[in-house]
Backbone bond lengths (Angstrom), bond angles and torsions (degrees), N, CA, C in turn:
res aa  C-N    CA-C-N  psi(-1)  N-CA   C-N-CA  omega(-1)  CA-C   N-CA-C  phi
1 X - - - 1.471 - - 1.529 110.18 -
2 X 1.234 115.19 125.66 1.710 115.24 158.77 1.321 122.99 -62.00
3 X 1.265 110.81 140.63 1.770 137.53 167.16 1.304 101.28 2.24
4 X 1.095 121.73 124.21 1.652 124.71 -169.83 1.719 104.34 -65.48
5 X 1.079 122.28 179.67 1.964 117.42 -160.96 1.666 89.20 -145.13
6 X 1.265 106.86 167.20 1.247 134.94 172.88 1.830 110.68 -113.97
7 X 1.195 108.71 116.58 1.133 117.30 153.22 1.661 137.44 -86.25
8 X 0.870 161.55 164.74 1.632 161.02 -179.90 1.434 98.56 -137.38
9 X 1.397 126.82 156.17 0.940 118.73 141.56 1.856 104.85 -177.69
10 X 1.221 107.73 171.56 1.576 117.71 -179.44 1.054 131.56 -62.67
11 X 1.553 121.27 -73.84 0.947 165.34 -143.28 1.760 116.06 -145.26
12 X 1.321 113.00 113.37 1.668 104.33 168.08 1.775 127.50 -60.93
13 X 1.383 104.40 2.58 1.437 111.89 149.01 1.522 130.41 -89.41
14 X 1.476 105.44 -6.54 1.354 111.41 169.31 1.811 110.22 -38.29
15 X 1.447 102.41 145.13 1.577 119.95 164.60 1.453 137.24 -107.44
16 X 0.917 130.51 82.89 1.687 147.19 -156.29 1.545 102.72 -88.20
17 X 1.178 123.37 3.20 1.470 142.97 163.05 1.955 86.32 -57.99
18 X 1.694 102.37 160.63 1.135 122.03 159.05 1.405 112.14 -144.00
19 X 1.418 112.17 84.59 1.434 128.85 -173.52 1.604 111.28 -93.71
20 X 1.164 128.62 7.41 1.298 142.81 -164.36 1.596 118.34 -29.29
21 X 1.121 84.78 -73.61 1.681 100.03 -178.37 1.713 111.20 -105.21
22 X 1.239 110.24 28.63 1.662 134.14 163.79 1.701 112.72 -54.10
23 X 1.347 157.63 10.54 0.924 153.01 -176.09 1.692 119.68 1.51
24 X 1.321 116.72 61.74 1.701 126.97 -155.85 1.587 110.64 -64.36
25 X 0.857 105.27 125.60 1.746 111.91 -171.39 1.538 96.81 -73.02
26 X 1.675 115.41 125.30 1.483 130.87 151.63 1.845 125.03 -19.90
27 X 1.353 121.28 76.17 1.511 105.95 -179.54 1.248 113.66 -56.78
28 X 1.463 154.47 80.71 1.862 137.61 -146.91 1.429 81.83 -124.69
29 X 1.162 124.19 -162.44 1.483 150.99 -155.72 2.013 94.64 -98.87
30 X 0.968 123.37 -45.18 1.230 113.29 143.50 1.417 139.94 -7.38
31 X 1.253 85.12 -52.75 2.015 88.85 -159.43 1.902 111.33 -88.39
32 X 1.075 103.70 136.98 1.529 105.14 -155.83 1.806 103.53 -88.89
33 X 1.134 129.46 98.61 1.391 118.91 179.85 1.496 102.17 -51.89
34 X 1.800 120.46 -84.52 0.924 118.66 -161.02 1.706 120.53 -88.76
35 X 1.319 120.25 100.14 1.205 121.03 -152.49 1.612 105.21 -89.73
36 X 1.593 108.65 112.24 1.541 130.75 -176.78 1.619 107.77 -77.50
37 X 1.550 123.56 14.42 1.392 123.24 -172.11 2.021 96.78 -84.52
38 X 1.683 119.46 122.68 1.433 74.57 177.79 1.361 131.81 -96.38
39 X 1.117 119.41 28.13 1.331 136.43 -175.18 1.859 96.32 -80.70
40 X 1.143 125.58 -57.73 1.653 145.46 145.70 1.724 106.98 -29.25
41 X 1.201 103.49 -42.02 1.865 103.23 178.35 1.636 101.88 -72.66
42 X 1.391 111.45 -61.80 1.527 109.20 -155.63 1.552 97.00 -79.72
43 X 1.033 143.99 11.33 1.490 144.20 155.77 1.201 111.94 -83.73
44 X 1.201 115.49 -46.37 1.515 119.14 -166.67 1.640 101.12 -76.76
45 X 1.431 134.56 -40.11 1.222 136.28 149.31 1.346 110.19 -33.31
46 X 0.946 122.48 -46.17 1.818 125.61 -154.65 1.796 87.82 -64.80
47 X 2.060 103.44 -77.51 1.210 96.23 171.85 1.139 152.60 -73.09
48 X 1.144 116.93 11.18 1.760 141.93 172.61 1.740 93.70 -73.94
49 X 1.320 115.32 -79.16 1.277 120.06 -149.23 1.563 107.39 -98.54
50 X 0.756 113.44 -17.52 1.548 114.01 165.66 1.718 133.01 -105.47
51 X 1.756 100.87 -7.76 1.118 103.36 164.19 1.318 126.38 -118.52
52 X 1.507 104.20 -35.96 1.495 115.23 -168.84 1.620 116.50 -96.62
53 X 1.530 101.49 -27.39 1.752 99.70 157.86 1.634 120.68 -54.79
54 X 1.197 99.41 -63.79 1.436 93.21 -177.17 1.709 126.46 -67.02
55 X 1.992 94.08 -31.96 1.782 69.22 168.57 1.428 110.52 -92.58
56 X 0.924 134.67 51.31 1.775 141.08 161.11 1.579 106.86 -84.25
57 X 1.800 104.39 -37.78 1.334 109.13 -150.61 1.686 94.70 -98.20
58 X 1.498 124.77 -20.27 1.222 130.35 -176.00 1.750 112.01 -84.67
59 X 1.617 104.25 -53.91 1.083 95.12 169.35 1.655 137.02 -48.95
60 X 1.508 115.16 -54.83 1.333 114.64 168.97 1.619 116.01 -59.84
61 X 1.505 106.76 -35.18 1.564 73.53 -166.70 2.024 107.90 -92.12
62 X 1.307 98.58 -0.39 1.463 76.86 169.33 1.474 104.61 -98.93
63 X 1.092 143.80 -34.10 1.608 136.36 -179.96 1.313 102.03 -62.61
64 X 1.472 139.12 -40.16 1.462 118.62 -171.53 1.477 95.12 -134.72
65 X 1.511 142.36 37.46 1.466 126.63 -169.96 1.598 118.21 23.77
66 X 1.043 133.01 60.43 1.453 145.69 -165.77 1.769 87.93 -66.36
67 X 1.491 106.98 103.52 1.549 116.40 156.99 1.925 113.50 -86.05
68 X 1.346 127.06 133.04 1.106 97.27 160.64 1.628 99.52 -135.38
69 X 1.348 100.24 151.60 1.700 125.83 -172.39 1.507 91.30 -99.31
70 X 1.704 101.08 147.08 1.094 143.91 -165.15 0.895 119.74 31.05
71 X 1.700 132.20 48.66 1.049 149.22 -148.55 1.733 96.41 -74.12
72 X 1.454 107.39 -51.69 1.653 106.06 172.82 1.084 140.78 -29.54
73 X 1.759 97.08 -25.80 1.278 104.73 -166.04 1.980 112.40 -82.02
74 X 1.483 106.52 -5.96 1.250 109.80 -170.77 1.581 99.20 -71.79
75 X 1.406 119.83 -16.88 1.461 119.78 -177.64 1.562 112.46 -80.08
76 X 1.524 105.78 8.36 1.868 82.33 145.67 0.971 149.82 -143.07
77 X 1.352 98.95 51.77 1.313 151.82 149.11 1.809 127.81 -95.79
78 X 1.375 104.75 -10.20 1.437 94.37 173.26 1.486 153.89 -63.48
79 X 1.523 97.97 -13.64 1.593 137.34 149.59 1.302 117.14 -40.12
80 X 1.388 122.85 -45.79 1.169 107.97 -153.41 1.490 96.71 -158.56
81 X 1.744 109.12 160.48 2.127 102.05 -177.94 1.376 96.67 -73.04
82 X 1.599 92.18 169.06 1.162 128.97 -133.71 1.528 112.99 -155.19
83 X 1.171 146.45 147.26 1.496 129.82 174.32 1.637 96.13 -124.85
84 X 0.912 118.59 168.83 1.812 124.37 -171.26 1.605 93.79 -153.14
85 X 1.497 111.27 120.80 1.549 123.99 -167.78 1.542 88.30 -118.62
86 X 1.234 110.83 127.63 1.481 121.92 173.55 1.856 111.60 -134.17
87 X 1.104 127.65 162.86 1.234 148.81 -164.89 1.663 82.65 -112.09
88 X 1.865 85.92 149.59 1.650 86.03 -150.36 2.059 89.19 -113.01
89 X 1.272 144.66 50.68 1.584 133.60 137.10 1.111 152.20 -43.83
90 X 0.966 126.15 37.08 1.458 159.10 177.85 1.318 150.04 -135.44
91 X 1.074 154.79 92.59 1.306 138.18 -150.65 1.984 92.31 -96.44
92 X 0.880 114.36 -27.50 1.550 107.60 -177.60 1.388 129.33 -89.25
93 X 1.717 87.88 -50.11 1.868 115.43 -155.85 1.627 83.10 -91.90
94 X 0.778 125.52 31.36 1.913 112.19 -164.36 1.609 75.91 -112.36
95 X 1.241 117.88 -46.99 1.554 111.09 -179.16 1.488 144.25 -62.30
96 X 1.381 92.27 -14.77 1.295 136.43 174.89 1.658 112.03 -84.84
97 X 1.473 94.88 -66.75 1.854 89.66 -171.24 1.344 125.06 -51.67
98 X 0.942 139.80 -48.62 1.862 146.74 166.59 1.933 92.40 -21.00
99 X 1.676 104.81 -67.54 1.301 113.04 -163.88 1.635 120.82 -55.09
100 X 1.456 115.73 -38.39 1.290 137.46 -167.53 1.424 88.16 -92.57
101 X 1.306 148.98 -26.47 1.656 130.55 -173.72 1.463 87.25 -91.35
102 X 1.214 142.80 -67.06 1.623 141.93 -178.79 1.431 122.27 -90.50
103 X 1.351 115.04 72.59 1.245 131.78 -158.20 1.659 109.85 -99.65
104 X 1.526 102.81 -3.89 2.049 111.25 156.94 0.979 106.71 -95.31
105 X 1.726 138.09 -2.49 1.406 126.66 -162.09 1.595 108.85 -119.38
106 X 0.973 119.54 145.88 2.255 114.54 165.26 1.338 95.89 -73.25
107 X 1.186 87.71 112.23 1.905 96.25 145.88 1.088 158.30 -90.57
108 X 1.007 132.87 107.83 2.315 124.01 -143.12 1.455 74.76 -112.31
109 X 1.724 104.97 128.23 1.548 121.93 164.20 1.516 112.11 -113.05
110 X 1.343 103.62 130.05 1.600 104.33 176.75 1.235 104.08 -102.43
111 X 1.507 107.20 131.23 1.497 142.24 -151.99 1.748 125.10 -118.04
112 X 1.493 117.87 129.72 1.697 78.15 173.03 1.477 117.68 -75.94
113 X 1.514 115.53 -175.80 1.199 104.10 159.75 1.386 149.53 -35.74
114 X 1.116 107.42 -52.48 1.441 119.86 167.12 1.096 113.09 -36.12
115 X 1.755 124.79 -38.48 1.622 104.76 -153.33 1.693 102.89 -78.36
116 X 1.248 116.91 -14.52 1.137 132.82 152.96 1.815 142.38 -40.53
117 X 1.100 82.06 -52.19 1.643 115.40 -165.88 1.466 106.91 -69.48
118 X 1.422 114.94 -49.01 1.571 122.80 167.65 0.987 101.84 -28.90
119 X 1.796 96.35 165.03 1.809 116.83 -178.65 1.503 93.78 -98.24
120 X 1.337 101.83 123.54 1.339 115.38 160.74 1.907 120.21 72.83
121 X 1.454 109.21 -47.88 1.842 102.14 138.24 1.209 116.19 -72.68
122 X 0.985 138.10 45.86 1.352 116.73 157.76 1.742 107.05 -129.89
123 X 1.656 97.68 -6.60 1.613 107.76 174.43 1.512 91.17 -78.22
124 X 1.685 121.30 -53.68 0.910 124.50 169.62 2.026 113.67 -10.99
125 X 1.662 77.54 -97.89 1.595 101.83 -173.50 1.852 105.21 -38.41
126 X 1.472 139.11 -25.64 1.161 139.82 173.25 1.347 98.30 -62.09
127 X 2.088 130.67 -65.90 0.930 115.39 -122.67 1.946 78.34 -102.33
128 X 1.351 106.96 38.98 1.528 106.41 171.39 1.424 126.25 -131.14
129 X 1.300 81.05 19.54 1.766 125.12 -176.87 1.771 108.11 38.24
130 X 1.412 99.48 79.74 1.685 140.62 174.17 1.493 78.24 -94.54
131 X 1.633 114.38 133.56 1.088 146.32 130.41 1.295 138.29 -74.85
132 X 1.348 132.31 86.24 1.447 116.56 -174.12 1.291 131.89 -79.41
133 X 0.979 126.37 128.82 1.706 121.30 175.59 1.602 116.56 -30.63
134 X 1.441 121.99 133.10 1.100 127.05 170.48 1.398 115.52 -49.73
135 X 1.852 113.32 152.69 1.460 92.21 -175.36 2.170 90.48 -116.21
136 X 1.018 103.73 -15.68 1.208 109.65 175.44 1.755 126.41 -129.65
137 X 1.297 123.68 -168.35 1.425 107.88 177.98 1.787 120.65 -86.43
138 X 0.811 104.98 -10.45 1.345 116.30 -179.64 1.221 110.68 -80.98
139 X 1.371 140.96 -37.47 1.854 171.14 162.76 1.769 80.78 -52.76
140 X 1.377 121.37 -69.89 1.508 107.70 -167.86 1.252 143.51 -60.58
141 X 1.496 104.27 -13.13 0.953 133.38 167.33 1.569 130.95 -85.97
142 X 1.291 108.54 -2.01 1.644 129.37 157.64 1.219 104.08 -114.99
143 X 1.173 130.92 -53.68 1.503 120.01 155.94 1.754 125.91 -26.33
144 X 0.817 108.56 -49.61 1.660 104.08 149.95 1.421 112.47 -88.54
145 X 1.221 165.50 10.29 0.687 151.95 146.90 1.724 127.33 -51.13
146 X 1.609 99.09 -58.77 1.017 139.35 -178.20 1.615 106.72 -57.37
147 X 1.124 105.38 -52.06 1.852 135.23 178.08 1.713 103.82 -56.07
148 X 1.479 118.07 -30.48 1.333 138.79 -168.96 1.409 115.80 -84.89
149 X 1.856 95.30 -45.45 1.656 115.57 173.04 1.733 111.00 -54.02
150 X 1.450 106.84 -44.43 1.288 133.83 -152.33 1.558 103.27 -65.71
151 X 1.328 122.99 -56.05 1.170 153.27 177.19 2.001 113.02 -61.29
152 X 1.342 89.33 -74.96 1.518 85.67 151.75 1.555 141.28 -60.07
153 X 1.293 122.01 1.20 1.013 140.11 150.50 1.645 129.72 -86.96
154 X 1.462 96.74 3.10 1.595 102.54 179.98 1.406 102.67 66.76
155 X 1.620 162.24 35.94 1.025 174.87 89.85 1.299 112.76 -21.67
156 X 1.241 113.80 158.09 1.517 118.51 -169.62 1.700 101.92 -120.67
157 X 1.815 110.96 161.50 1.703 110.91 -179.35 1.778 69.77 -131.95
158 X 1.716 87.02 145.34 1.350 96.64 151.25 1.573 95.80 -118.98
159 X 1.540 104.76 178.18 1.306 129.33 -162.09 1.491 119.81 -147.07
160 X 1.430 123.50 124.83 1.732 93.99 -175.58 1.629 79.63 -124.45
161 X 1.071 123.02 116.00 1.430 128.16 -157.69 2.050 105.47 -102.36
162 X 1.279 114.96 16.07 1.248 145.05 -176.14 1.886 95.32 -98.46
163 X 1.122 104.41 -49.43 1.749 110.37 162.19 1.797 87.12 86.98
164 X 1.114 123.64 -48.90 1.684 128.74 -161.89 1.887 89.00 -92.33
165 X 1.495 92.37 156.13 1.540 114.55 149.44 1.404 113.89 -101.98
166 X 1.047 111.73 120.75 1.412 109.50 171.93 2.239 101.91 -118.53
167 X 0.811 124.89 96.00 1.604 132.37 175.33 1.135 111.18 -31.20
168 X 2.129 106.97 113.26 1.618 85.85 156.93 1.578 102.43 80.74
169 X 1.104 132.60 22.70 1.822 110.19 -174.84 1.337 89.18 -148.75
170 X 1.406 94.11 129.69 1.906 140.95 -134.88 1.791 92.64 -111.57
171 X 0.926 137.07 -6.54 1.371 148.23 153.62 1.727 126.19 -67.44
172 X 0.980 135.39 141.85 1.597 125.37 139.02 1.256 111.51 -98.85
173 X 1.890 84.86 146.17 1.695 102.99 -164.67 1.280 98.11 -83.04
174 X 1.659 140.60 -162.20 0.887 144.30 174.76 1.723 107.62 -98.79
175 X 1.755 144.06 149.85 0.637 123.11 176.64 1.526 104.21 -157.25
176 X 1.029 112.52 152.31 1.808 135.96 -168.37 1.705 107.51 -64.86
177 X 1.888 98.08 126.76 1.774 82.76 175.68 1.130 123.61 -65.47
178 X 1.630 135.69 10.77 1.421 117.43 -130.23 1.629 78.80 -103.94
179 X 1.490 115.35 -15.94 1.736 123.90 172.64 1.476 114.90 -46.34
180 X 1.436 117.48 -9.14 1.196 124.24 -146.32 2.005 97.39 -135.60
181 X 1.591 96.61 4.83 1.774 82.55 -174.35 1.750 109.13 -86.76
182 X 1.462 115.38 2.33 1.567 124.36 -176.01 1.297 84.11 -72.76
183 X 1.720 143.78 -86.00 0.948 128.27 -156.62 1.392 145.77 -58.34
184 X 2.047 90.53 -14.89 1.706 103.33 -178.15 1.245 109.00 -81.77
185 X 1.076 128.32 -14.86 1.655 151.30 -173.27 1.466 106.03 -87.93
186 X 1.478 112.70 -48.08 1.609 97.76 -178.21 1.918 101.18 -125.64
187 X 1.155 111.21 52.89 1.200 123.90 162.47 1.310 122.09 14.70
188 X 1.903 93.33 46.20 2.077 95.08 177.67 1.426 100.40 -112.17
189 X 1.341 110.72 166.17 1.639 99.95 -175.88 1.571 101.79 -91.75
190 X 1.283 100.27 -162.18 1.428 141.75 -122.68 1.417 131.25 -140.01
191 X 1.440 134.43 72.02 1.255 142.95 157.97 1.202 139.03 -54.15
192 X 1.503 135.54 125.24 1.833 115.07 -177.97 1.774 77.47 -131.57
193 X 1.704 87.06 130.79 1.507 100.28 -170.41 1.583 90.73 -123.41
194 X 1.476 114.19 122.18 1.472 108.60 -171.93 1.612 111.13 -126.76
195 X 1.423 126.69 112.96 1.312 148.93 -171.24 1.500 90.61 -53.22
196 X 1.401 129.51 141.44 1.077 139.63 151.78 1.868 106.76 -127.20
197 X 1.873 105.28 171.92 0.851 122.33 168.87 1.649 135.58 -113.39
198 X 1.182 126.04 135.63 1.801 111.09 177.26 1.955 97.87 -133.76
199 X 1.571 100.64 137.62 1.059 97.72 154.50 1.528 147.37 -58.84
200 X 1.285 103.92 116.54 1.679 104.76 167.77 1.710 109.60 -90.39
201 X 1.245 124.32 172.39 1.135 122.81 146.05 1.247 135.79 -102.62
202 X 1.171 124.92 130.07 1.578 140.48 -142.09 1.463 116.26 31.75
203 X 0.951 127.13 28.95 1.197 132.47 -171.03 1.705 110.18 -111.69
204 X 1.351 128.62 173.74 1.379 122.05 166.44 1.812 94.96 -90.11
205 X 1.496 92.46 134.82 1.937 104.87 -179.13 1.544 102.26 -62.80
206 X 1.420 86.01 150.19 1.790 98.36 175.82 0.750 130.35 -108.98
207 X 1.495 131.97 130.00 1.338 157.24 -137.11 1.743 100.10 -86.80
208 X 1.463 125.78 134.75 1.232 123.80 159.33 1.573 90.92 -136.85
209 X 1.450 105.33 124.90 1.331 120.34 168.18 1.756 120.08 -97.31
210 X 1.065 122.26 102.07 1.446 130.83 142.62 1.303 132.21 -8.46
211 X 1.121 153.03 113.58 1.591 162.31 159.06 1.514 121.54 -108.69
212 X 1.079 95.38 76.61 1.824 111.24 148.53 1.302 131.53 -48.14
213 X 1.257 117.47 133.24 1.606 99.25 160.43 1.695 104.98 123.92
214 X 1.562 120.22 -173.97 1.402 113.40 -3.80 1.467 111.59 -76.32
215 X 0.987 129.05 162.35 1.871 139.73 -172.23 1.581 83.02 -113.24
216 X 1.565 120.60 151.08 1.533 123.97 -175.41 1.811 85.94 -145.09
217 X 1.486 119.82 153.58 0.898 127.97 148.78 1.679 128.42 -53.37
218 X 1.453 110.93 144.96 1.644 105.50 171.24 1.444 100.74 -100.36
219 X 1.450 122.73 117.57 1.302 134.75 162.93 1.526 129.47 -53.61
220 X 1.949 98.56 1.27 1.522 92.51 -179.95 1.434 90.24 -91.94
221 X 0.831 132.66 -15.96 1.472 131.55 -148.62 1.731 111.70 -84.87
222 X 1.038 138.14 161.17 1.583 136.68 169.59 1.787 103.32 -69.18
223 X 1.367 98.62 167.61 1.268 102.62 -172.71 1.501 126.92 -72.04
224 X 1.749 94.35 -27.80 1.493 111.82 169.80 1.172 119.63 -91.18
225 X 1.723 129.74 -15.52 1.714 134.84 123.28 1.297 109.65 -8.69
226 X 1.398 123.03 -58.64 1.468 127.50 -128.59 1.674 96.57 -95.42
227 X 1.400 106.03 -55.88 1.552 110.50 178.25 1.572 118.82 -55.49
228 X 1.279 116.11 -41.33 1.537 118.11 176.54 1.670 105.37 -66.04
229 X 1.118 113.47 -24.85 1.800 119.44 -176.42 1.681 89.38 -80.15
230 X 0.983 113.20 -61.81 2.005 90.70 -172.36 1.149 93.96 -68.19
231 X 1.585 149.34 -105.57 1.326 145.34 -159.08 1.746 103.73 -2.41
232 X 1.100 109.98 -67.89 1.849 103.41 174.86 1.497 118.71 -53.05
233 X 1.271 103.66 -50.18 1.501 93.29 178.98 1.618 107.64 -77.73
234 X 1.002 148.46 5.94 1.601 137.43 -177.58 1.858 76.83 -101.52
235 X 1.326 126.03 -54.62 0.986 132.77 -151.19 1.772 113.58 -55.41
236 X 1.032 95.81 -60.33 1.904 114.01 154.22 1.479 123.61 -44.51
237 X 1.306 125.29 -40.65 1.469 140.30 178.14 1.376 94.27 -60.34
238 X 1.049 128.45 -69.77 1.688 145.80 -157.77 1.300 92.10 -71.85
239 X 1.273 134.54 -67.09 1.559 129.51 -153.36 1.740 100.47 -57.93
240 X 1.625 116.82 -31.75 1.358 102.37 -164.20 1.501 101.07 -110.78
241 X 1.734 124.05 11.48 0.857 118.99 134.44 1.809 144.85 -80.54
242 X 1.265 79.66 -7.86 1.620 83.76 179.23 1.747 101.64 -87.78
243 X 1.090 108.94 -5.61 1.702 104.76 -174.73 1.789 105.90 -69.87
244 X 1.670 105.64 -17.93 1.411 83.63 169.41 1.761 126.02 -98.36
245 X 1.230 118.80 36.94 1.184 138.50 -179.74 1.472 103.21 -58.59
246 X 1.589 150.99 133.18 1.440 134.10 -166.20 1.524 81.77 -140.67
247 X 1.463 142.55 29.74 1.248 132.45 176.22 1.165 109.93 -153.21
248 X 2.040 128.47 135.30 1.455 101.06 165.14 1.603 96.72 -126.50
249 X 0.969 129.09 136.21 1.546 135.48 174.40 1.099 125.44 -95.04
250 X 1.542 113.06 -28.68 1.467 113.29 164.47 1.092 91.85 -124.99
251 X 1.389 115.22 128.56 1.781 129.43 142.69 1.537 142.67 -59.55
252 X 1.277 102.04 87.38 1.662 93.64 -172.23 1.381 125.20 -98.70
253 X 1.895 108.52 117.24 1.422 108.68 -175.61 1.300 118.42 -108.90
254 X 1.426 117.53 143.51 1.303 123.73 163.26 1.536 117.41 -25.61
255 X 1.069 146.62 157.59 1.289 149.69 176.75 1.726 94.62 -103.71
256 X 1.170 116.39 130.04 1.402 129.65 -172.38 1.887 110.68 62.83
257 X 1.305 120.46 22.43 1.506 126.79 176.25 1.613 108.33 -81.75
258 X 1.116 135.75 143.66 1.465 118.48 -178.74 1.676 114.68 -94.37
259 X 0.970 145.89 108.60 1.733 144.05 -156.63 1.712 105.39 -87.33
């Protein structure tokens, strides 16, 4: 790893992305999440399971030895969908990890636009069933739809409910229950899968990811009860898992914080 860096920033919604000249494709009512063409099926199989499973499982574990703890525990949940909430450090391997921790299960990742929008990854990132955020109301409404299919199909959504990449940062950010209204709505449980860091020497640090869960909704509760109850509990899992982080590579300071 190079010389550790300084970050600044405002706001934990800040964007450290450089999407500039990104030309982001329209998510509208248009755009087909789950595409029933099967010419579109047996491709997306091809690169789902023959390309992107396995390099999920190669990339992490040889670039960062990706350990993950209580991995067992994802088996009880294997019956049935599932959502997987992760903390978002990565700009690459983030795409990867969901796949390489549940590597018997499909994984539908919700994505921003962009990951889409690219030339040629972003056919990619579609035919690897990347979800993009709705861009209007009509989009949201297949956007859950789709999210509904997923679940009822015994399939898994991950979620990085942080929305930003921020690299490398050994914290959890703060994040909105409303990340959390897919599961209060269709009453599947609930994973908080939290990226950590360990020093190597000269090496890139290695990743041991965390598995929480599953967390289930309480059905006595109201619906907007229900979402603030997972958001806390994913939220809690992560915060006191990230406390075993033993490396920071990028430094991120408040803008006007004194160091």
């Amino acid at each position: 790893m190079e010389k550790e860096k300084i970050r600044y920033y405002e706001t934990e919604q800040d964007d450290f992305t450089n999407n500039e000249n990104l030309k982001l494709k329209v998510i509208d009512e248009n755009y087909r999440y789950i595409d029933k063409n099967i010419c579109w099926k047996i491709i997306s199989w091809i690169v789902y399971r023959l390309i992107m499973k396995p390099l999920s499982y190669l990339y992490t574990k040889i670039k960062f030895d990706l350990e993950i703890v209580n991995k067992n525990d994802l088996k009880k949940a294997k019956n049935e969908g599932a959502f997987l909430y992760l903390n978002h450090t990565q700009t690459v391997a983030d795409a990867y990890i969901p796949n390489a921790i549940a590597m018997h299960k499909k994984i539908y990742v919700v994505v921003h636009p962009d990951n889409v929008s690219m030339p040629f990854l972003g056919k990619v990132a579609e035919l690897s069933n990347g979800l993009p955020t709705p861009s209007n109301v009509g989009a949201s409404k297949n956007f859950m739809k789709a999210i509904s299919k997923c679940i009822d199909n015994k399939n898994w959504v991950a979620i990085y409910p942080e929305a930003h990449v921020w690299d490398y940062y050994t914290k959890i950010r703060d994040f909105k229950e409303e990340s959390f209204r897919y599961p209060a709505k269709l009453n599947a449980p609930v994973y908080a899968i939290t990226t950590t860091y360990r020093k190597r020497e000269n090496r890139n640090p290695k990743i041991v990811a965390y598995v929480d869960g599953p967390f289930y909704t309480d059905q006595n509760k109201t619906y907007a009860e229900q979402k603030i109850e997972l958001k806390n509990k994913v939220y809690d899992a992560m915060t006191e898992r990230a406390k075993t982080n033993n490396v920071e590579y990028i430094k991120y300071i408040k803008k006007g914080e004194i160091t």
